[in-house]
C-alpha positions as CSV (number, residue, x, y, z in Angstrom):
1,X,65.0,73.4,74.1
2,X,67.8,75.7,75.7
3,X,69.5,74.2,78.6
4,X,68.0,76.9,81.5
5,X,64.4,75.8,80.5
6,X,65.0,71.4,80.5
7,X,66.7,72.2,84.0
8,X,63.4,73.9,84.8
9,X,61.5,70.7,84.1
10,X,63.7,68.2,85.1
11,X,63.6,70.4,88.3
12,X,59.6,70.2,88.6
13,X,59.5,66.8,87.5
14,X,62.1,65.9,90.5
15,X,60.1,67.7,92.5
16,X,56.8,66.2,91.8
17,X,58.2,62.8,93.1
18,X,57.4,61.5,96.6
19,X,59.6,63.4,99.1
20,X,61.0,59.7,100.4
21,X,62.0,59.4,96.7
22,X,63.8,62.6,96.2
23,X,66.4,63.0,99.2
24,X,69.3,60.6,98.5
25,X,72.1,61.1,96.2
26,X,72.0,57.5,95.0
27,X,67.9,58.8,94.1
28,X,68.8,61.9,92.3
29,X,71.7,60.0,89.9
30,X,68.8,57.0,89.3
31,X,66.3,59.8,88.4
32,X,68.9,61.4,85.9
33,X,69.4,58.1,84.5
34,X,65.7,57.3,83.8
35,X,64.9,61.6,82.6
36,X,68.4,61.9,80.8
37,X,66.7,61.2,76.8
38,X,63.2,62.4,77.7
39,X,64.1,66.4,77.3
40,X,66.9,67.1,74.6
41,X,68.5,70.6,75.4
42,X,70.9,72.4,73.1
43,X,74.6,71.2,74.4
44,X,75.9,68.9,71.8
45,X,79.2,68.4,73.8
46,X,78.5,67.5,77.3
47,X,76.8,63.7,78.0
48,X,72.9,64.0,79.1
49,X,72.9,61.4,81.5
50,X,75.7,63.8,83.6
51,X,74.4,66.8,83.0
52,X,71.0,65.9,84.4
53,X,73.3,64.5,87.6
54,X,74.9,67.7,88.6
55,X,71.7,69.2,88.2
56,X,69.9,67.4,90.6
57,X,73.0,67.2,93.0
58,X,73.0,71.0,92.8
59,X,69.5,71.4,93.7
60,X,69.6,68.7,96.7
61,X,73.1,70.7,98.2
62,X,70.9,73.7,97.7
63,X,68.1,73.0,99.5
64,X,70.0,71.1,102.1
65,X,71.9,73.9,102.6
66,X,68.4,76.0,103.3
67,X,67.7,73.3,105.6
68,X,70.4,73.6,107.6
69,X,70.3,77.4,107.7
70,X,67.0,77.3,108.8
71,X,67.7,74.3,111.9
72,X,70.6,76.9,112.7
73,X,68.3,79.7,113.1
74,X,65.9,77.3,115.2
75,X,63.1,77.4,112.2
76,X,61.5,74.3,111.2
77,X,62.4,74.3,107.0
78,X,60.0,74.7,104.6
79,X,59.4,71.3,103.6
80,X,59.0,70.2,107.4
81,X,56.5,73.2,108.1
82,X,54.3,72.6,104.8
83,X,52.7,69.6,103.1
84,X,53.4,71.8,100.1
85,X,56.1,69.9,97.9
86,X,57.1,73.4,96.5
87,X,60.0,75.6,97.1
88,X,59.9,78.4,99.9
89,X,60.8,81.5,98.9
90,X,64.4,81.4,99.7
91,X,64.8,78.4,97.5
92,X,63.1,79.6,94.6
93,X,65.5,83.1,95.3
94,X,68.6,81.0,95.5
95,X,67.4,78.4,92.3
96,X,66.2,81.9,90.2
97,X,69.5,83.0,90.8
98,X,71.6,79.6,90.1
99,X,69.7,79.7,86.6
100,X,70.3,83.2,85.6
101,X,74.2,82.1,86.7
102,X,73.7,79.3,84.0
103,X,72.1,81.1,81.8
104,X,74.6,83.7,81.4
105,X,77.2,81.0,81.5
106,X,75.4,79.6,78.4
107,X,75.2,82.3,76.7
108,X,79.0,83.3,77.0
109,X,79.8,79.7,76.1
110,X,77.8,80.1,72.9
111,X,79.1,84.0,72.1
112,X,82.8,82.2,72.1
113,X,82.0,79.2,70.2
114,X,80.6,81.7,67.4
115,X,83.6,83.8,67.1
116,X,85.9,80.6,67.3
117,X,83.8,79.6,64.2
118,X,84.0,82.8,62.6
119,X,87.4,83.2,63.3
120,X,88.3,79.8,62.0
121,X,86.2,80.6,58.8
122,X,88.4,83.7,58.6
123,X,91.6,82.3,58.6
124,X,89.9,79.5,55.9
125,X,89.0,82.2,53.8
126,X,92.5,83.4,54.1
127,X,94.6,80.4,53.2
128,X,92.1,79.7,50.2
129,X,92.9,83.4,48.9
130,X,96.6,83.1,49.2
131,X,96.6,79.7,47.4
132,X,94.4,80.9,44.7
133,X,95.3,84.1,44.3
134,X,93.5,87.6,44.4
135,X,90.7,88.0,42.8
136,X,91.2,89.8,39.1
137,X,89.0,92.9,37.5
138,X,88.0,91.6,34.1
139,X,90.4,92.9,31.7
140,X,92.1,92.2,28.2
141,X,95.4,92.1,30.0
142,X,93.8,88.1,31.9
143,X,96.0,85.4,30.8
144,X,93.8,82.6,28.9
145,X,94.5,79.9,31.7
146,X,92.8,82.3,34.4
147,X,89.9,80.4,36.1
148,X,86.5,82.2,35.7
149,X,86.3,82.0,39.7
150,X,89.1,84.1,39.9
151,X,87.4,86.9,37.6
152,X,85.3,89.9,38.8
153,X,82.0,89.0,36.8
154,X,79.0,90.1,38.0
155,X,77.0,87.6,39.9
156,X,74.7,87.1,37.0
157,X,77.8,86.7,34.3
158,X,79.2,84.0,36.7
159,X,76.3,82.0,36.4
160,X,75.7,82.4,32.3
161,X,79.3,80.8,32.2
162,X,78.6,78.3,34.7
163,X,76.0,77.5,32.7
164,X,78.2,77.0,29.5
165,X,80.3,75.2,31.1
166,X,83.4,77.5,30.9
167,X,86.2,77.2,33.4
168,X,88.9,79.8,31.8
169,X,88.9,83.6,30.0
170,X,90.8,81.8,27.4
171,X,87.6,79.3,27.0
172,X,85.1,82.9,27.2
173,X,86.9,84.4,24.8
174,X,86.9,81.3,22.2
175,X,83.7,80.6,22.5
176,X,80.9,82.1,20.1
177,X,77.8,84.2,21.0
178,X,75.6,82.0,20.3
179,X,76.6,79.8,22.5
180,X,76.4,81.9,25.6
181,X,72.0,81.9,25.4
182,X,71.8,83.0,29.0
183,X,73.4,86.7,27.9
184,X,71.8,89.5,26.9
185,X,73.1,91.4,24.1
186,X,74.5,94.7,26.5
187,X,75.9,92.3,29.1
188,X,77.6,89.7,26.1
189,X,78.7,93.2,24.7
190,X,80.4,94.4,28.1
191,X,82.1,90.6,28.8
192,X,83.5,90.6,25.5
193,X,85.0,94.6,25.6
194,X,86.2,93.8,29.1
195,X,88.1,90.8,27.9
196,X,89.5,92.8,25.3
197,X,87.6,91.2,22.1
198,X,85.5,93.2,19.2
């Protein structure tokens, strides 16, 4: 489940509570605790239990906040003027946009951890190919002691000799064609002209 749509739920299910049991700080950090394993959201990093906190803190700031606003203008809030345990419409305005926030926030987070990945994967990639070495067109010219991985063989090639058990040219060219089943005549006829044998 992606983060945005558990806060949704945790949200309703908060709100769905007696409103004697949802005003306190102390309430909303004892709610977290009991909801913190019930929804599992995609954010391997951060701890449930906290997550679910801020969540809840956020919301009961927001909606104080509104409160407050609303005393200062001389209007009665929502929740005082309505047996209605919903949001007004200012709430649901502000919480809309505190979720778009998120979920843009969530999204950069991921769009970063994937290029840190593929970066990393990069530089893997990299280090492997200067240890190893470049890869090598098939040629007469290979020393015997060249791995087979190192070789420019068609995917299908790669796996006959995989098959045979062969780590080296110097093993291919040794070998006998009977021995290499998994060839067909052209392609055993190709390997063995591009390794430079009759």
């Amino acid at each position: 489940m992606k983060r945005v749509g558990a806060r949704h739920d945790i949200i309703r299910e908060w709100r769905s509570l007696p409103k004697e049991r949802r005003q306190t700080d102390e309430q909303a950090e004892a709610f977290a605790m009991q909801i913190k394993d019930k929804y599992k959201f995609s954010n391997d990093s951060a701890d449930p239990y906290q997550t679910v906190r801020s969540w809840l803190l956020s919301y009961l700031s927001l909606t104080r906040g509104l409160g407050v606003n609303a005393k200062d203008k001389g209007e009665m809030p929502d929740d005082e003027k309505s047996t209605d345990p919903g949001l007004s419409a200012a709430e649901r305005k502000a919480l809309r946009v505190r979720e778009a926030q998120e979920a843009i926030a969530d999204h950069e987070e991921a769009q970063t951890a994937f290029h840190e990945n593929l970066e990393r994967l990069r530089k893997e990639r990299l280090v492997r190919e200067a240890t190893e070495g470049p890869m090598l067109a098939p040629a007469p010219e290979l020393p015997d002691d060249t791995p087979i991985e190192r070789v420019l063989f068609s995917t299908m090639s790669q796996n006959a000799l995989r098959a045979a058990d062969l780590k080296t040219v110097g093993e291919v060219r040794e070998i006998s064609d009977e021995t290499l089943i998994n060839f067909g005549k052209g392609a055993l006829s190709d390997l063995r002209k591009k390794l430079g044998l009759p």
